[in-house]
N, C-alpha and C positions, 0 to 999 in steps of 0.2 A: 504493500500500500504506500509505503513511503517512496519507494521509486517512483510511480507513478507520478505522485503529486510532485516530485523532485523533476521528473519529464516534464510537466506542467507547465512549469515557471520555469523550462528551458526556455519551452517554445513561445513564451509569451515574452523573455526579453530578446530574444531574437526576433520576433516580430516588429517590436519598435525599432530594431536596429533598421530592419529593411525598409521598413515604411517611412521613417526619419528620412533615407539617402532616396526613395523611392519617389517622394516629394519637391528635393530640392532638383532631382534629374528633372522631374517633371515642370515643375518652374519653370527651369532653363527654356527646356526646347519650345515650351509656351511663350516666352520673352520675343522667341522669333519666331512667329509667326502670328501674321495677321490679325486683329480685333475683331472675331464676327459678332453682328449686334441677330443676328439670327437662330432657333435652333438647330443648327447643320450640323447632322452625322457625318459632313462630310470634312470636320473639324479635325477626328478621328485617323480619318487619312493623311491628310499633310501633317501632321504630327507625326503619325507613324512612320513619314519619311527621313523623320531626323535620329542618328544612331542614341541620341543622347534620349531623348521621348523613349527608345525600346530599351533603352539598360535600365528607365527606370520604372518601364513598363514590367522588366523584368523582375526587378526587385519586388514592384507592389505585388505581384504572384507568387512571387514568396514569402512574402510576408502573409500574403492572402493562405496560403498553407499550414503555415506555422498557424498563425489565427485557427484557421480549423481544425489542426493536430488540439492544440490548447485547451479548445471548444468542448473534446471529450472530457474532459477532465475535469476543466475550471468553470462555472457559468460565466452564461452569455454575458452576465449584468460587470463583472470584472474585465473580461476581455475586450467588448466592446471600449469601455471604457478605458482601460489601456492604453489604446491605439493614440490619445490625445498627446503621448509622453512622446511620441517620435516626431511630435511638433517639435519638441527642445531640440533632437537631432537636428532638424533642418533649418531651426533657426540657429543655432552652432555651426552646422558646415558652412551655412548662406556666410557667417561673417568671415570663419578662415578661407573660404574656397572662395566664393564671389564676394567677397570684401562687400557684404551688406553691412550697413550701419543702421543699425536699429534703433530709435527715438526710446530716450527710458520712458516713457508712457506705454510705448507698446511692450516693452520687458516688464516693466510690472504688470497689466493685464496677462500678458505671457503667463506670470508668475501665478498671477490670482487666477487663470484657469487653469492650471495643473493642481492645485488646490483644490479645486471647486471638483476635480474628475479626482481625485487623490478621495476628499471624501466618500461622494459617492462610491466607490470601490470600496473604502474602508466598510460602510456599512451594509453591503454586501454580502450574503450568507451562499456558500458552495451548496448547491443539492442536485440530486440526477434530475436529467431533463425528460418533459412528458411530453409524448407524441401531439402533432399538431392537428387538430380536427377538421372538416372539410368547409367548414364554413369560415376558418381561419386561412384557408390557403387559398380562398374564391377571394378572400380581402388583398391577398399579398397578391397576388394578381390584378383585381381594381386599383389597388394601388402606384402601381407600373404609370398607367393610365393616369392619373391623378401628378403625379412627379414630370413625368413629361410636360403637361398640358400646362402646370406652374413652371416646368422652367421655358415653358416659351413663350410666355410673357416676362417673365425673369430677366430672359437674357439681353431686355433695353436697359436695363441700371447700369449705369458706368461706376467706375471708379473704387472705393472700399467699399460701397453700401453693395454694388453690386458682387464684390469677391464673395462679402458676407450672405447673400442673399441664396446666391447661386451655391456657394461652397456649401449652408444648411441646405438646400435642398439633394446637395450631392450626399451632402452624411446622410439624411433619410433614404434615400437609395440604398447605398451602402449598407446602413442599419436593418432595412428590410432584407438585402441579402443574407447579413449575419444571421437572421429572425431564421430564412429558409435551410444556414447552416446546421444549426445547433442540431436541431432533429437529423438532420444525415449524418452529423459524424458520428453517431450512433449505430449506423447500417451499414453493418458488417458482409454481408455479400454483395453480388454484382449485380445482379438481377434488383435487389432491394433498392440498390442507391442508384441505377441508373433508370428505372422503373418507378424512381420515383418525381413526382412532377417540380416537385422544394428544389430539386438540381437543375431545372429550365429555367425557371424563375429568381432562380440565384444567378445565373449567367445573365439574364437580360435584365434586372434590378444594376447588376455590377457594369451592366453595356449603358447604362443611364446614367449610373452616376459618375461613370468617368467621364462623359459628354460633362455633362454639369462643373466638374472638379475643373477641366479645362478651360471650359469658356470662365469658370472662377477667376484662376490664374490668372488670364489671360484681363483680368482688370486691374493689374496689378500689384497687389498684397497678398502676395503667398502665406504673409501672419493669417492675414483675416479670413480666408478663403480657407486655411487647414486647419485655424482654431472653430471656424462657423462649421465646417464639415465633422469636427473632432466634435463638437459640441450636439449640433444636429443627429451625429449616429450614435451619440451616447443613451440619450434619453428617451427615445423609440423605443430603443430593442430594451434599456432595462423593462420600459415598461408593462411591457410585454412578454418580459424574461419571466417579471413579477406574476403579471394577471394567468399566464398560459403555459408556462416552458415549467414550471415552480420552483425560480428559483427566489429567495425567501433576504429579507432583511434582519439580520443579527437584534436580537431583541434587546430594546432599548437603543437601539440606535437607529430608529425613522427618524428624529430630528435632526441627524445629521446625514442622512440623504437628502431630508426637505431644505436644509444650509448649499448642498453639495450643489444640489439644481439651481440656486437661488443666484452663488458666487457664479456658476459655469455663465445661467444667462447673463449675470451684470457685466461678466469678460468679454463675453462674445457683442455686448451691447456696446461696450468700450471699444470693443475693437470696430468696429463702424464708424467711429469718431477720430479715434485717432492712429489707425493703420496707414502708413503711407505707403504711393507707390513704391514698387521695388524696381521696376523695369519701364524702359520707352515701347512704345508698341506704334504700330501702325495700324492706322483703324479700315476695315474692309466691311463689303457687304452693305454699305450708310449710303440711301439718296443724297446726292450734293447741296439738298439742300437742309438737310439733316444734321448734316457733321458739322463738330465743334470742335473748337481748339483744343488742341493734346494740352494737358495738366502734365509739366514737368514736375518728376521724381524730387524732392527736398533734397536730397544726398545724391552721391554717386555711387550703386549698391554694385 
């Protein structure tokens, strides 16, 4: 038993590792390429042309694995939440590796939301996960639907409001994927986990919210866009770790999950305010008479 739970917490700090450098790749190759004010999947594709976009398309699949290895072990409501801490990775590399210079406004909301997801975790109780019902996996499916049709009115917000907007709606995605993991990595044959529908709907929740993550990026504030996504998939899937999966709150400690939610949104709300650009972009896909003058970056990142 104690291997096990020692496996656990292999795969969940190796997950932040990847998802940390998985992040700042992905930054990058967002930096260059185009502003679409459109929902285009076809966003997807020229990104996918740049070798830097696939090393850290590459990573996020591993981290995505790890996550699911973790998944059997740890509840959802820890792992999800987790995933907020390989923000610090990528705001760490962004300054040694692309000399970003981060405003202490946004290091301290940095700070107060690894707090606000530190609690929540903290209060957090391990328990085996319960089968999802059929009327829960018709929602995780309307919901596809629903994330889409928000990010494409979403994706006219410029600037942080918009990293922030788009990036929560990317963690919702996300989070619904986790939502469809938990019960598979339970399913130990082949026929079971490929026979099962939670593995379609994990693929096309995760094809949605990487649309989402990108056009994030791609408004500039890699902070706001992966603390709004870290934040946004946090709080979905406990909630639903809670009401359905059972996983369960450490008794006497609901007030500090009801603190943990409360710090997450104020950061993420912070971070709308005072997130700045990180990168120049060039704006595409805007009628001429639409587009507005590029907002240069405060710093040189």
């Amino acid at each position: 038993m104690r291997q096990v739970v020692s496996s656990g917490w292999l795969f969940l700090t190796a997950m932040i590792l990847a998802y940390g450098v998985a992040n700042l790749l992905q930054s990058a190759a967002a930096a260059r390429t185009t502003v679409h004010h459109t929902f285009d999947p076809g966003l997807l594709v020229r990104l996918a042309g740049q070798r830097t976009y696939l090393l850290g398309i590459g990573c996020q699949v591993l981290g995505f694995v790890l996550a699911f290895l973790a998944r059997e072990d740890l509840p959802l409501f820890l792992v999800q939440a987790s995933v907020a801490a390989g923000l610090g990775v990528t705001a760490l590399l962004g300054v040694l590796v692309l000399k970003w210079s981060l405003p202490a406004a946004e290091i301290a909301l940095l700070a107060l939301l690894l707090v606000g997801i530190a609690a929540l975790v903290h209060s957090a109780k391990p328990a085996p996960a319960r089968p999802l019902g059929a009327f829960a996996v018709a929602m995780l499916a309307l919901s596809v639907l629903v994330i889409a049709a928000s990010g494409f009115f979403a994706v006219r917000l410029q600037g942080a409001l918009g990293s922030v907007v788009l990036g929560s709606l990317a963690g919702v995605g996300f989070s619904a994927a986790a939502i469809c993991a938990r019960p598979l990595a339970n399913e130990h044959s082949a026929l079971g986990f490929f026979g099962n529908p939670l593995l379609y709907l994990l693929v096309v929740h995760s094809l949605v919210g990487q649309l989402l993550l990108g056009l994030a990026m791609q408004r500039g504030s890699t902070t706001a866009a992966v603390a709004a996504m870290d934040a946004g998939g946090a709080v979905p899937a406990a909630i639903v770790g809670l009401l359905l999966l059972g996983d369960q709150i450490h008794p006497g400690r609901g007030w500090l999950g009801a603190l943990g939610f409360v710090v997450t949104l104020a950061a993420v709300i912070g971070l709308t305010r005072y997130a700045e650009p990180q990168h120049h972009h060039v704006v595409a896909d805007v009628p001429r008479h639409e587009k507005a003058p590029l907002q240069p970056a405060a710093t040189s990142r």
